[in-house]
N, C-alpha and C positions, 0 to 999 in steps of 0.2 A: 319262468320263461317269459322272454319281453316280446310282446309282438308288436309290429307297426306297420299300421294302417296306411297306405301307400294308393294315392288315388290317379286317377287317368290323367289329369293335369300335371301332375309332381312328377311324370315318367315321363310325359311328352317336352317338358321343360329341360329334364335330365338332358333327355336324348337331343332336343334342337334350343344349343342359349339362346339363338336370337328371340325365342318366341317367351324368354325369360324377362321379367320387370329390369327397366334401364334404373340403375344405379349412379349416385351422384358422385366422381371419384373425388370430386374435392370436400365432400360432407365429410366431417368427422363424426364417429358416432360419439353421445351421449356417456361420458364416464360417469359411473359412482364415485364420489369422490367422497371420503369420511371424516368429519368432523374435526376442525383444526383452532379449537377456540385458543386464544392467548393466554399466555400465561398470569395465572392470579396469584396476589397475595392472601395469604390462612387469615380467615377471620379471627381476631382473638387475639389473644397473648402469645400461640402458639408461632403469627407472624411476627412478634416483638422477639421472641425467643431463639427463631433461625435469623433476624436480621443482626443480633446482639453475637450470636454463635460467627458470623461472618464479618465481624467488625474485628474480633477477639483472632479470629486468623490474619485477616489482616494487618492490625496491629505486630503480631506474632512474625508475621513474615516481612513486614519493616525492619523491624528489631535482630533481626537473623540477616538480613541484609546488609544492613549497617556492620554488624560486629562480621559478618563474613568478609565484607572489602576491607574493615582495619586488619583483619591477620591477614586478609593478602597482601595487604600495602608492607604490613610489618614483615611477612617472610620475604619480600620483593627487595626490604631494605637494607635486613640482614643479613640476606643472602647473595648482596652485591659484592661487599668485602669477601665473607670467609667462605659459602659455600654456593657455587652457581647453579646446582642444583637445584635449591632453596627456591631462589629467585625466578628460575622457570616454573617452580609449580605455585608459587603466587603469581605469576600473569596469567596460568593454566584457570586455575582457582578462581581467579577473577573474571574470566570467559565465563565459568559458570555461574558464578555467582549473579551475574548484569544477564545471563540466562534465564535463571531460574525467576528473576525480579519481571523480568520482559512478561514468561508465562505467565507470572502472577500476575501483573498489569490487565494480561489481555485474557484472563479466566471467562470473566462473564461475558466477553465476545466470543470467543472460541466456543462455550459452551449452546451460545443464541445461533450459532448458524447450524448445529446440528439439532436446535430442534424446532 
């Protein structure tokens, strides 16, 4: 059972606000705010070994870049003669492709404003 202590000031306050403490409307109260230190790099090798791991994607996602817009370019050119179908899904292709490069470009921004 919670009981509480309820004194002759705390009810005459209740009962008349004027006779309550004037409050500052423009004060902001006091947040807690919780610790937001920057981001570090791993001491040790462990930092050489995710900066190498992200080099190796990168790389990887050059490489896939590249050979993605040559077979778009080459279905766009093939498929101007014999089949038009061809040719729209290498310009489709190539939307994604200059998409997906865009993402990758902008990874570690994207990732910096959410945290």
């Amino acid at each position: 059972m919670i009981s509480a202590a309820v004194s002759a000031s705390d009810t005459l306050t209740a009962l008349d606000p004027a006779s309550a403490p004037a409050l500052d409307p423009g004060a902001v109260p006091e947040q807690v705010v919780p610790p937001d230190p920057p981001p570090q790099r791993p001491p040790g090798k462990l930092g050489d070994f995710v900066d190498q791991i992200i080099g190796w994607f990168k790389w990887g996602l050059i490489a896939a870049g590249v050979v993605g817009l040559l077979v778009c370019a080459a279905m766009i050119v093939i498929g101007r003669k014999r089949n038009h179908a061809m040719a729209i899904d290498g310009l489709t292709g190539t939307l994604w492709v200059v998409g997906g490069l865009a993402l990758a470009a902008g990874a570690s921004g994207i990732v910096a404003v959410f945290l």
